[in-house]
Structure formats: structure tokens, C-alpha cells
C-alpha positions as CSV (number, residue, x, y, z in Angstrom):
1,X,-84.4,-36.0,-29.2
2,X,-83.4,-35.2,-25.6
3,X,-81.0,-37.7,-24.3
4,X,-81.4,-38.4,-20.0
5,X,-78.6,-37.7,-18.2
6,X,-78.3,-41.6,-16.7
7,X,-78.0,-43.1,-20.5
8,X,-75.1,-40.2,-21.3
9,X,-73.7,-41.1,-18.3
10,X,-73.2,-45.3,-19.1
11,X,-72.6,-44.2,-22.8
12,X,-69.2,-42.1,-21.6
13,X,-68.3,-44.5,-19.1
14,X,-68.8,-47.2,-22.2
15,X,-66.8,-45.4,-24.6
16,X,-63.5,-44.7,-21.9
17,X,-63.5,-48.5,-21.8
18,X,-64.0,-49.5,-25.1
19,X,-61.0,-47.0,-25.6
20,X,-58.6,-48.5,-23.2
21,X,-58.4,-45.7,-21.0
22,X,-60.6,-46.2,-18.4
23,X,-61.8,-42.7,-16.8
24,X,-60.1,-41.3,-13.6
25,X,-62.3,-41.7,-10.6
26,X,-61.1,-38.6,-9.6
27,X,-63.0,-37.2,-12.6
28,X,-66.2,-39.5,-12.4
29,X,-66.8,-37.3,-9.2
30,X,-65.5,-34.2,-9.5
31,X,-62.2,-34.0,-7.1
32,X,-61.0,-31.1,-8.3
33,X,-57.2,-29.6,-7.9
34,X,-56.3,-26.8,-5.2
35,X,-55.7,-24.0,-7.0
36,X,-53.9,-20.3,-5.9
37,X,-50.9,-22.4,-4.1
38,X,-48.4,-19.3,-2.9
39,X,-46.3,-18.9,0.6
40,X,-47.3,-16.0,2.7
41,X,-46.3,-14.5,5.7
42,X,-42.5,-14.9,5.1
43,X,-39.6,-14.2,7.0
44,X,-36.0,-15.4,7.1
45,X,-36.6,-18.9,8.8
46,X,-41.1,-19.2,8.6
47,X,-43.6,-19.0,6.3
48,X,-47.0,-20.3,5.6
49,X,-47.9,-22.5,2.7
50,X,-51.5,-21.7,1.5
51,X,-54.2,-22.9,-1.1
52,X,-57.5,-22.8,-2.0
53,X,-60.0,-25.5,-0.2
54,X,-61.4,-27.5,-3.0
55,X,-65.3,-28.6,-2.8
56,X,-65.8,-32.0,-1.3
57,X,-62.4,-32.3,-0.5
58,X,-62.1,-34.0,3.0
59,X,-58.4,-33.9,3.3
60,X,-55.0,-32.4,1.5
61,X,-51.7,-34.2,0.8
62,X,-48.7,-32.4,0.9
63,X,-45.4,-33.0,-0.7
64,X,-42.5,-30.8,-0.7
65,X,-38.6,-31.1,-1.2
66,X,-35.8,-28.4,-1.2
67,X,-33.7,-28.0,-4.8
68,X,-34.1,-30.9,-7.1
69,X,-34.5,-33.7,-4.6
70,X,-37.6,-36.2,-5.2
71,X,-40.3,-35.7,-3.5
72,X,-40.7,-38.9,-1.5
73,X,-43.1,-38.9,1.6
74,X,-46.2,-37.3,1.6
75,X,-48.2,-35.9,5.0
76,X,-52.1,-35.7,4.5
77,X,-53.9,-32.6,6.3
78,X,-57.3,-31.2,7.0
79,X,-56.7,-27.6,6.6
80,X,-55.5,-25.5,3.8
81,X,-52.4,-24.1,5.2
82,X,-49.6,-25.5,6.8
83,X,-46.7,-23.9,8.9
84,X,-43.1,-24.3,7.1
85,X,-39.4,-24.3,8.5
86,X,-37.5,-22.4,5.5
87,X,-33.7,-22.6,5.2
88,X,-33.0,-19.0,3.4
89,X,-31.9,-18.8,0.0
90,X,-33.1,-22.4,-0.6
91,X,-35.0,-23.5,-3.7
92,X,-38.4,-25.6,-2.9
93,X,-40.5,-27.5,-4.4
94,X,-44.4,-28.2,-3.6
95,X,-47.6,-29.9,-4.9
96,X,-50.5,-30.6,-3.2
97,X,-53.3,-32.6,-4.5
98,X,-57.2,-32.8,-2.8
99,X,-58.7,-36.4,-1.0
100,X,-62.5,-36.5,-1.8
101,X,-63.2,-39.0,1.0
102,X,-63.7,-39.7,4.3
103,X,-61.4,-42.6,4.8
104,X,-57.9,-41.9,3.9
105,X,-56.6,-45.0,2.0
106,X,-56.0,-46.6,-1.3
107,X,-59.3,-46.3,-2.4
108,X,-59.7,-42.6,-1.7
109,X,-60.2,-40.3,-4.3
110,X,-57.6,-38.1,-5.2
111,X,-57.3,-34.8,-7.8
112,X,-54.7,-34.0,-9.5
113,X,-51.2,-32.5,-8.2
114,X,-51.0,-28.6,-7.9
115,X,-47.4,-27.4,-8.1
116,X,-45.6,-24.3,-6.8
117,X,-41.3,-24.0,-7.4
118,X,-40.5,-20.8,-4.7
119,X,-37.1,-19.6,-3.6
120,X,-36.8,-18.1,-0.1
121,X,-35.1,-14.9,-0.7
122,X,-39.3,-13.2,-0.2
123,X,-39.3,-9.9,1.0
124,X,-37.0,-9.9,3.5
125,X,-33.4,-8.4,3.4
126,X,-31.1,-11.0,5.5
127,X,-27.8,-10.0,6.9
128,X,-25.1,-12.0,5.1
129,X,-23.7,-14.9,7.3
130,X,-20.4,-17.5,8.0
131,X,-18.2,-14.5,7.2
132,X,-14.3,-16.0,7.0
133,X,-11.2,-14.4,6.0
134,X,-8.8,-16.8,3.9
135,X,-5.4,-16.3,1.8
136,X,-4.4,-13.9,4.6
137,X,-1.1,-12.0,4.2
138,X,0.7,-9.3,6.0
139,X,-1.0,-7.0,2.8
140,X,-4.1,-8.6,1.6
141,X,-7.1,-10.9,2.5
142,X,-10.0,-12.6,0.8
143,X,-13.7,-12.3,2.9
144,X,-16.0,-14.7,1.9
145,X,-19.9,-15.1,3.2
146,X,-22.9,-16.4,2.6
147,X,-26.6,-14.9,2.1
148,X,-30.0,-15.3,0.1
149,X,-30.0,-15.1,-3.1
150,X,-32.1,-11.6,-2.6
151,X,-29.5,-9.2,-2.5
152,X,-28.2,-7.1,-5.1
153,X,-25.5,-6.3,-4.0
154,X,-23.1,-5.9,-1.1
155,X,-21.8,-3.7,1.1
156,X,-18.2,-4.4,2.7
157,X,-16.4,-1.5,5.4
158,X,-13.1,-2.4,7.0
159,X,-10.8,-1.0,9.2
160,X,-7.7,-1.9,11.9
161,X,-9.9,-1.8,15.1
162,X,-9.2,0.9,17.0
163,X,-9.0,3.5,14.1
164,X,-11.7,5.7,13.2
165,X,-12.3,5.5,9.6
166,X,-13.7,2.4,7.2
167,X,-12.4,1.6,3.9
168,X,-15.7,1.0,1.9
169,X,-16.0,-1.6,-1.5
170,X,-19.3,-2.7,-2.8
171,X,-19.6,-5.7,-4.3
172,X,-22.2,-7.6,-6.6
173,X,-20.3,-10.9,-5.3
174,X,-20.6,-13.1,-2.3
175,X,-16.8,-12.0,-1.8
176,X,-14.0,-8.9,-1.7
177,X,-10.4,-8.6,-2.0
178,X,-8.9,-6.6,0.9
179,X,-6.0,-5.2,0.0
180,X,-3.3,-2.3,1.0
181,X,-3.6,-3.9,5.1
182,X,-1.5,-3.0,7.4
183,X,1.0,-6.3,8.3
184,X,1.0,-7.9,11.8
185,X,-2.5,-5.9,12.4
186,X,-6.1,-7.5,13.8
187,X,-8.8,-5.8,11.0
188,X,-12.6,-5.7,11.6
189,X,-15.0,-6.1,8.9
190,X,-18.4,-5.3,8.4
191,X,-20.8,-6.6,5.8
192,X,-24.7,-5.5,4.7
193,X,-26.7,-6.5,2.2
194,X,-28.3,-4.4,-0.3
195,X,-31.6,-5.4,-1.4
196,X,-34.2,-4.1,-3.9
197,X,-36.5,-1.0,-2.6
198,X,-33.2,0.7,-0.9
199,X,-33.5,-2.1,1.6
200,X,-30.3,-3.0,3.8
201,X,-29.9,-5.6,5.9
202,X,-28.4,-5.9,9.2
203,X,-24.3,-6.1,9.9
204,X,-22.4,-9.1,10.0
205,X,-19.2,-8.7,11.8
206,X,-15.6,-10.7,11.5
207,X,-12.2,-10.2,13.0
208,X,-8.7,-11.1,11.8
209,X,-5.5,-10.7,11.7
210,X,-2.8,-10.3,9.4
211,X,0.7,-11.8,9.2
212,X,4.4,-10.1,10.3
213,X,6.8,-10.7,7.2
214,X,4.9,-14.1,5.9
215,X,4.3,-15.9,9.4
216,X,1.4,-15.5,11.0
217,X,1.8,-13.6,14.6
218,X,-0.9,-16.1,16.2
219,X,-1.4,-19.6,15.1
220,X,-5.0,-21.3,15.0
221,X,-6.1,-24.1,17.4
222,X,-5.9,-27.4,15.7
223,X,-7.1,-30.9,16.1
224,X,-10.3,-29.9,18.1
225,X,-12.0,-33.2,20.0
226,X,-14.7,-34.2,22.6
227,X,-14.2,-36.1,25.5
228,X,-16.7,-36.9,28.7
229,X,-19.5,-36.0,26.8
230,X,-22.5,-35.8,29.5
231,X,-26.4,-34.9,29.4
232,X,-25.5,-31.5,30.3
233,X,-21.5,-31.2,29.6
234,X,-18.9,-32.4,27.9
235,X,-15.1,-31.3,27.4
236,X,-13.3,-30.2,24.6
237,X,-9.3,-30.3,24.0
238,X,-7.3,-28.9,20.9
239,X,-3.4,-29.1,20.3
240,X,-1.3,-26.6,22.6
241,X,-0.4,-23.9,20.4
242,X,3.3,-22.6,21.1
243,X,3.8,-19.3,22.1
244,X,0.2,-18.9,23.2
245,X,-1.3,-17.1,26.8
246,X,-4.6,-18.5,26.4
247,X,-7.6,-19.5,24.1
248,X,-10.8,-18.2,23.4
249,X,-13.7,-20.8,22.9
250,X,-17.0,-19.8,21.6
251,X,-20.1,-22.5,21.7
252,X,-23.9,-22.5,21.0
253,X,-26.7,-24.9,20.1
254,X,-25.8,-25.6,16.3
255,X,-26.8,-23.1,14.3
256,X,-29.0,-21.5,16.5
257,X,-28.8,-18.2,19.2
258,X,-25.8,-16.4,19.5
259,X,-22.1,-17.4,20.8
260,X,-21.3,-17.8,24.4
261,X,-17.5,-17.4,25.2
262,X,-14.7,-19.1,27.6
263,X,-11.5,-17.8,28.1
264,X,-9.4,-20.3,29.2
265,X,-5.6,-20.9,30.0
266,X,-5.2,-24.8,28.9
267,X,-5.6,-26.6,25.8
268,X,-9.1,-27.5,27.1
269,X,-12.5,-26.7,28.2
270,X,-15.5,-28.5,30.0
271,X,-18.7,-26.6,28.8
272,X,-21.7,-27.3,31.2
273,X,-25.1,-26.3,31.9
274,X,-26.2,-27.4,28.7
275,X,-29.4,-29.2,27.0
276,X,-29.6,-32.5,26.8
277,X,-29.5,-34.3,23.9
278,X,-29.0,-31.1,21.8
279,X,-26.1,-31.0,19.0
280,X,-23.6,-28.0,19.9
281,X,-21.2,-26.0,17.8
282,X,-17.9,-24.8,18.8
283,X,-15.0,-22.8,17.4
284,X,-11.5,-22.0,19.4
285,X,-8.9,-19.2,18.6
286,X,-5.5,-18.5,20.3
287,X,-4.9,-15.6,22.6
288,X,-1.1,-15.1,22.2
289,X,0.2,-12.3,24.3
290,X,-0.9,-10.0,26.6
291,X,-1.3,-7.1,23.9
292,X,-4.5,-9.0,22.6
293,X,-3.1,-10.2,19.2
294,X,-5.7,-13.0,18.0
295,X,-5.7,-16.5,15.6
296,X,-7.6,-16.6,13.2
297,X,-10.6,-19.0,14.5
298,X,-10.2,-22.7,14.1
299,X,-12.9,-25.0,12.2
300,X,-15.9,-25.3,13.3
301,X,-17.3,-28.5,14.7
302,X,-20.3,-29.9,16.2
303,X,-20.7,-32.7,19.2
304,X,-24.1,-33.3,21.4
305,X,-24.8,-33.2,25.1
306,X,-25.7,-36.7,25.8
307,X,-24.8,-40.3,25.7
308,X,-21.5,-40.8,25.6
309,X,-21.9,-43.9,23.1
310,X,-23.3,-42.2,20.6
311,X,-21.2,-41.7,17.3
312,X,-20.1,-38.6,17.0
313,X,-21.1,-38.8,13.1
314,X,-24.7,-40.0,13.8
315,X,-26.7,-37.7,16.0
316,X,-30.2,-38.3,17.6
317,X,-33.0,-36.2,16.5
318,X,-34.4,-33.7,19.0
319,X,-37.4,-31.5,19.8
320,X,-39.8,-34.1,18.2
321,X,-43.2,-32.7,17.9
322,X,-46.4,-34.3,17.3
323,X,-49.0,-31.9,15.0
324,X,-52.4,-34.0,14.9
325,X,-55.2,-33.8,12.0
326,X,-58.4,-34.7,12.2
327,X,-59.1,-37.3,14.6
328,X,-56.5,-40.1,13.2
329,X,-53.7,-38.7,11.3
330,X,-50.8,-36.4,12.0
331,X,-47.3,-35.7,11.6
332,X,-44.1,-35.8,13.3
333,X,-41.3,-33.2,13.2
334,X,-38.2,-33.2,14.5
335,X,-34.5,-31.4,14.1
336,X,-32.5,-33.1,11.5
337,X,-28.7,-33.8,12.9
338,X,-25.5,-33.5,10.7
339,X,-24.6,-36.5,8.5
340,X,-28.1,-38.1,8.7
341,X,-28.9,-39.4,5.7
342,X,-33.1,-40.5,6.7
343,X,-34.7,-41.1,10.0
344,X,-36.9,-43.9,11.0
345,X,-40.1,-43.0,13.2
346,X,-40.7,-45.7,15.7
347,X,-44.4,-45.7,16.9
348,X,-46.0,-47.9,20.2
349,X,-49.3,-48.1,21.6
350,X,-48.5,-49.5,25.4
351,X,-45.4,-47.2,25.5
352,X,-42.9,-50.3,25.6
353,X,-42.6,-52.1,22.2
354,X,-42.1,-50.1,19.4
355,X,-42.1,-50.7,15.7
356,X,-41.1,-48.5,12.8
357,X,-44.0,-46.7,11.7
358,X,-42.2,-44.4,8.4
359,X,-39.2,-43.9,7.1
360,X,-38.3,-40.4,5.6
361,X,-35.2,-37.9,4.3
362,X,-36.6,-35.7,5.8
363,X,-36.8,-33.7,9.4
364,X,-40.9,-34.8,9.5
365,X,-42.8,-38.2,8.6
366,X,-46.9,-38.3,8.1
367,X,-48.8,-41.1,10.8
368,X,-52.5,-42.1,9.2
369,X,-54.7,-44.0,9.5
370,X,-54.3,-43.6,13.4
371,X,-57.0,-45.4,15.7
372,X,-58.1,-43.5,18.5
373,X,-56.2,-44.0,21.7
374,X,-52.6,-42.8,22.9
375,X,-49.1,-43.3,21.5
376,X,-46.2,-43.0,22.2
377,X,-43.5,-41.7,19.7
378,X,-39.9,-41.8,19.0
379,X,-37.6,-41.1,16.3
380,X,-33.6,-42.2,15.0
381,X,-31.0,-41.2,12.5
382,X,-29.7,-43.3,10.4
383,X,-26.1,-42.2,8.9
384,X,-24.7,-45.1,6.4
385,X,-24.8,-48.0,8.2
386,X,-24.9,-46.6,11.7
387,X,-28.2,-45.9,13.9
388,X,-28.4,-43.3,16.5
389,X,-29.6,-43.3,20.0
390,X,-33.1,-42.9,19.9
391,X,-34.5,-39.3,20.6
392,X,-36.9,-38.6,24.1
393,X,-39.9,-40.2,23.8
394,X,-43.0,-38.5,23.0
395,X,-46.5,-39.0,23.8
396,X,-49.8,-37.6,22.3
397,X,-53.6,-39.4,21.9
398,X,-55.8,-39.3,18.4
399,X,-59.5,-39.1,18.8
400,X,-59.4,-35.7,20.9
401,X,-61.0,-32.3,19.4
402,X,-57.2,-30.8,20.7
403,X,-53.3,-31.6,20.2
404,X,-52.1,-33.6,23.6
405,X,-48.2,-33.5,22.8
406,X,-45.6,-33.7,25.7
407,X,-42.7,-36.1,26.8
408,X,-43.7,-39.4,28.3
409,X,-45.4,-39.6,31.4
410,X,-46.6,-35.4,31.2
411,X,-50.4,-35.0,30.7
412,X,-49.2,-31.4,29.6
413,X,-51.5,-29.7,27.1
414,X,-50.4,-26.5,24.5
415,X,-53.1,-25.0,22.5
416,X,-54.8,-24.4,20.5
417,X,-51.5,-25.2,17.7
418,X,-51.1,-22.3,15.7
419,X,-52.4,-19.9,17.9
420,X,-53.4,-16.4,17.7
421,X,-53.5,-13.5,20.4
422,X,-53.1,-16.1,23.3
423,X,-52.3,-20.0,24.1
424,X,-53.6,-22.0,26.8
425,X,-51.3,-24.7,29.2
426,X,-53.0,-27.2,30.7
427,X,-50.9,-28.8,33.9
428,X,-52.3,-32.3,35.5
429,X,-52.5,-30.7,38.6
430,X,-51.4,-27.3,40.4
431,X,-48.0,-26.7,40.3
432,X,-45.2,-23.7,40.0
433,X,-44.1,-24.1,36.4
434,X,-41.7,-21.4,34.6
435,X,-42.9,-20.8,30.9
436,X,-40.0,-19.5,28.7
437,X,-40.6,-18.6,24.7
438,X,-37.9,-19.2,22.6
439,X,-37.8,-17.7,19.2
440,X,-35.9,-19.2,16.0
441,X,-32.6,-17.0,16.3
442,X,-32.6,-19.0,20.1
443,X,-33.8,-15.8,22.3
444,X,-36.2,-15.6,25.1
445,X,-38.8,-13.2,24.0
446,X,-41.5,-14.3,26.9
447,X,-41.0,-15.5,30.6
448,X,-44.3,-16.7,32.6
449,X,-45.0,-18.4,36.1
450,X,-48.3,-20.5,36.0
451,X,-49.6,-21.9,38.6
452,X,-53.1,-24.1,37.9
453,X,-54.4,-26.7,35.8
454,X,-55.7,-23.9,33.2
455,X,-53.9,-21.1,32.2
456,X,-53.7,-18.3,29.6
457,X,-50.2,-16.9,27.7
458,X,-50.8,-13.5,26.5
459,X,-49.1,-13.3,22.5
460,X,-50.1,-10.8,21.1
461,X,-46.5,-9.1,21.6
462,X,-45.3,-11.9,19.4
463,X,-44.4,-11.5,15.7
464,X,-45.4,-14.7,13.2
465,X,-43.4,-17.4,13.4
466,X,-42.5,-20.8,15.5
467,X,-41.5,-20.6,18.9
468,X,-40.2,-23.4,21.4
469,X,-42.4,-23.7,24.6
470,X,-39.6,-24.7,27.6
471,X,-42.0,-25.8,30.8
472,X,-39.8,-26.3,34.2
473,X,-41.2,-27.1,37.1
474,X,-41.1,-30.1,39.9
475,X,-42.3,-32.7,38.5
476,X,-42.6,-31.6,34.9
477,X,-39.9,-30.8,32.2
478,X,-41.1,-30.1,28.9
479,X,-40.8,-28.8,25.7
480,X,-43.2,-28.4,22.8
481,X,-43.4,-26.0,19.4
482,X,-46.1,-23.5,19.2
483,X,-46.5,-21.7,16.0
484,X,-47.7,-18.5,16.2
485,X,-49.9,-16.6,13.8
């Protein structure tokens, strides 16, 4: 007897709920799983996450998390790839799972989660980094550094500088014992990574210097502090160091681009022409005769350009960007600050109250269930019990076929967001504005002057990645990311 598909139908649906286990909806309609989850296109500080598209799936949620934190806020996109920030040598964690419905809520139906455990140490061969000598003597030294976990080994030359030759030691550790040193001399050493396929990395470079009879020849700046911090300044001072002729101060956005230096004759420094709002990083050594002779460097430490009331422990977020998804959903990014333990997203329709809109651990929060019209966006840190300033507002409107991201008051326009081969800038009206391209090591790898209300950036000379758009002109001041395929 030939049973019709309706009466199977009830009779499974019966037996689930005679059982106790009433079937997944997901199931009832077929909402099946992404599968093939992998990272592509990697590189020391990018990738892309990728899966297969899933039939009837509307929309994708994303989770992630880095080592063996929980994953605990979700971000829901149309597409089946999305552009990552990597740390390298960190662990992550991601699962993705498929909506199969139109309207993103409670109700929607959802597949089950895909999952995908990756380390970033890919196929790249990274240049080991925060080289530091410690235990120094007048004989021996230990270098320490850091790297991915990709390298097999290491490669470690040192000399006294000025001579010709390098002693050589390779090393399967992230350390090496110098030893035999001359006393009272400033050594230079060089370290490389060795990675699989005869792969080497680039050379990381330190200086130090060794001590005379036990005592050090040049003593190290101590008790480094900020005062007058500024928008675009502030001043640093350090305990006068006996003996010494000078200091050397070295600063850059944290973690990002490569050191500017300051030679200086007090126990202090004002730094200006910087960015706004940006935390900095900055490291003094003493100068201490006129032959040269150098301190080891001091500590490293971190302050912003900004308010002056802002805790020094509790940093506003910066370079907020606004990636839209659909035509009502999206997600905020931002730079995470030092000692931050979440960040509250603060979200307002009339650009004057705001309300908090998600609360996440990490540098990016998801927005649904948007309704068409424009926002405007901001986002905090919290550190303990204490809040930061709040970062520069941004604005951006749902409902449009195209991202509209910029700071408040710009009707500046960047995409499409990612791009490939070229970008388009669209300016409210006809003005000289500078474009500047700023890659994730903090260089300027593209300078354009546009002009008109439509214009066209050429990227083709541009490797994968994400990029920071800077726009100056007049009346507009702006910057945006842009990731490039």
C-alpha cells in the first residue's frame, strides 16, 4: 500500500511529540549547516573567513572568540565571507550557523552550528618581535622575543657594533644566552625566523649595552608619566638620570607603524602633531656621554592624545566603523584600548539622545533589526568600574543599496566595502580633498587629490588586506576602513 506523503508527514510529526522531543524546526524545513568553513587569503594581521552558502539560507550568524574565551555576541550577515583582524600566533575559534528566513528574530529558523579551531601562524613567516635583553652583565645576556607559533626555529647573530663579524646561535626557543661579551660594550643583535619550506623571515633588530665591573655604564629612565595631555599633544617626564647628557625618546600610535625619535636634553618631552583620540606608545633611554654609550630602554607605556580627563587606565575606542548588511542589520568595529575589559555601543536616531544598543568583549558589536533611516553611532570602554570618554561619533543610514559611513555631520561615501581593482569617494559637494591609504603596519602606500562629488581610486597596486582611508580637506575630516580584496 503506497502511503501519501501528507499522512507520513502528520504521522512523524505525531510520533516526535508523542516521544517528548518535539522536532527541530530547523529540520521540519530543511535549514541546513554551512559546510567547508576554512580562512583564506592570510597574512600576518588579515584574512578572510569563508563557507559555503547554504540553500534557503537568507542570512549567516557569526561567532568567534580568540583561545578558550566563550563565545558571547553574535553578528548576523548576508554574505558568505567576512573580513577578519588576526592577532598572529593567536588561537581562534569560529562557528557559524544558517538563518532560513527573511526576518531576523526569535522566530527565525536556524541550522545547526559549523565549527572551525585555526591558529594564525598560516603560511606566512613573521619576523620575530618585542626583542629585550635582560640579566645583563659585563659578560653575558639573555634575548628574549616573541613570534607565531610557525617557526621552527630561530636564527640569532650578534656583534659589538662597529665590528665586522656576527657570532651566530640557532635556537629552537623563543630565547638565547649571549655569552663571552665584551664588558662596558653597546652589542647589536639580530634575529630571523626559520620557517618550514626554507622560509625566513625578516630581521628584528635590538641594541644594548653591557655593564663595566657589575654597574651598569648608563642607567635607564625611570618613573615615565604624562602631563598636558592635548588633542594633538601631550608631554611626557621621567626621573633625571645622574650622569646623563641627554635622552632618547621613541613614540608611535600603539602598536602600530614604526618609531619616531626625540633627542632631547631635559627629563621631558612634549610630543605634538599627533591624532586625536589615538592611544600612543612610548619608551625613553639615557644618552650618557658624548662617546654615545646608551641605557638600556625604559618600560614601555601607553597614554592617548585627547581629553585630559580621561583615566589613563580607561581609554576611548577609536576608528569606529560602521559595515552594513542587508538593508537593516550591521556591525560596528572599533580599536580595543588597553585595560578594557567590554565596550558598550551607544546607538541614536536624531543624533542627540543615545541609548546603549549592545554590550560586547569584544572590539565589534552586531546592530539588527535596524529600521530604515539614519543613525548615529558611538562607542565606550568600560575598565572595572570606570567608563571612558565616549569615542567620535559616527553616522551611517540602513535602507540604502551602499554603506554611508563617516563622522557626524559628513555625507562622505567609500565604496563599494570590500573592494576590488578600484573604490569610489563620494564628497557632498566639490572640494580639494587629500586621500591618504594607510596600511596595517601604519604606512602610506597611496596619496590622492580628488576634487568632485564622484571619484575613482585606482587599487589595483594594493595587496589584500584592510587599509585606513584618511580624507582632509576644508570642511571635511574623515576617516573610514576599506578592505581590499
Amino acid at each position: 500500500m503506497k502511503i501519501k506523503p501528507q499522512i507520513l508527514l502528520v504521522f512523524v510529526l505525531l510520533m516526535g511529540f508523542l516521544g517528548g522531543n518535539l522536532l527541530n524546526p530547523s529540520e521540519t524545513i530543511g535549514c541546513d549547516a554551512p559546510t567547508s568553513l576554512k580562512v583564506e587569503k592570510i597574512t600576518q594581521t588579515t584574512a578572510w573567513l569563508q563557507w559555503n552558502r547554504v540553500e534557503g539560507g537568507k542570512y549567516y550568524e557569526l561567532q568567534m572568540a580568540k583561545g578558550n574565551d566563550n563565545f558571547s555576541s553574535s553578528m548576523v550577515i548576508s554574505g558568505n565571507r567576512y573580513p577578519l583582524t588576526l592577532t598572529d600566533g593567536e588561537m581562534y575559534r569560529f562557528r557559524v550557523r544558517a538563518l532560513c528566513s527573511d526576518v531576523v528574530n526569535e522566530m527565525t529558523e536556524r541550522s545547526s552550528w559549523t565549527n572551525l579551531s585555526w591558529n594564525n601562524s598560516g603560511n606566512h613567516c613573521p619576523a620575530p618581535i618585542s626583542l629585550v635583553a635582560s640579566n645583563v652583565t659585563s659578560r653575558t645576556a639573555i634575548v628574549t622575543w616573541k613570534t607565531s607559533y610557525n617557526a621552527a626555529r630561530y636564527l640569532v647573530n650578534y656583534r659589538v657594533v662597529g665590528e665586522p663579524n656576527y657570532k651566530t646561535i640557532y635556537t629552537s626557543r623563543q630565547m638565547a644566552m649571549l655569552s663571552d661579551l665584551n664588558s662596558n660594550s653597546r652589542y647589536e643583535v639580530q634575529v630571523s625566523s626559520l620557517c618550514e619550506n626554507n622560509q625566513r623571515s625578516a630581521v628584528a633588530v635590538y641594541y644594548f649595552q653591557t655593564q663595566n665591573n657589575g654597574h651598569l655604564t648608563c642607567v635607564t629612565p625611570t618613573n615615565l608619566r604624562f602631563t598636558d595631555i592635548r588633542s594633538f599633544s601631550f608631554t611626557s617626564t621621567w626621573d633625571a638620570v645622574v650622569g646623563a647628557s641627554g635622552y632618547e625618546v621613541w613614540y608611535r600610535v600603539n602598536y602600530v607603524g614604526e618609531w619616531k625619535s626625540i633627542i632631547t636634553n631635559e627629563n621631558k618631552v612634549t610630543i605634538q602633531n599627533l591624532l586625536s583620540n589615538i592611544p600612543y606608545s612610548i619608551k625613553v633611554r639615557t644618552l650618557c656621554n658624548e662617546t654615545g654609550d646608551l641605557s638600556l630602554w625604559s618600560n614601555e607605556y601607553v597614554t592617548t592624545s585627547g581629553n585630559a580627563e580621561t583615566p589613563s587606565n580607561c581609554l576611548a575606542p577609536f576608528n569606529i566603523n560602521v559595515q552594513l548588511y542587508g538593508m537593516n542589520a550591521g556591525t560596528i568595529s572599533w580599536y580595543g584600548t588597553t585595560g578594557a575589559t567590554k565596550y558598550e555601543v551607544l546607538l541614536s536616531m536624531d543624533g542627540k539622545n543615545f541609548a546603549i544598543a549592545a554590550t560586547s568583549p569584544y572590539s565589534f558589536a552586531n546592530l539588527p533589526n535596524l529600521m530604515a533611516g539614519r543613525y548615529w553611532v558611538k562607542v565606550r570602554s568600560i575598565c572595572g568600574d570606570n567608563a571612558s570618554n565616549d569615542s567620535p561619533i559616527v553616522q551611517f543610514r540602513t535602507g540604502l543599496n551602499k554603506e554611508l559611513n563617516g563622522e557626524m555631520n559628513s555625507e562622505v561615501s567609500v565604496y563599494p566595502n570590500p573592494a576590488k581593482g578600484s573604490a569610489f569617494i563620494s564628497l557632498p559637494s566639490n572640494e580639494n580633498v587629500k586621500v591618504t591609504l594607510v596600511d596595517a603596519q601604519g604606512r602610506n602606500v597611496l596619496t590622492q587629490n580628488i576634487s568632485s562629488t564622484s571619484n575613482e581610486i585606482n587599487l589595483s597596486s594594493l595587496t589584500s588586506g584592510i587599509y585606513m582611508v584618511n580624507l582632509s580637506g576644508e570642511t571635511i575630516q574623515q576617516t573610514t576602513k576599506l578592505v581590499v580584496e
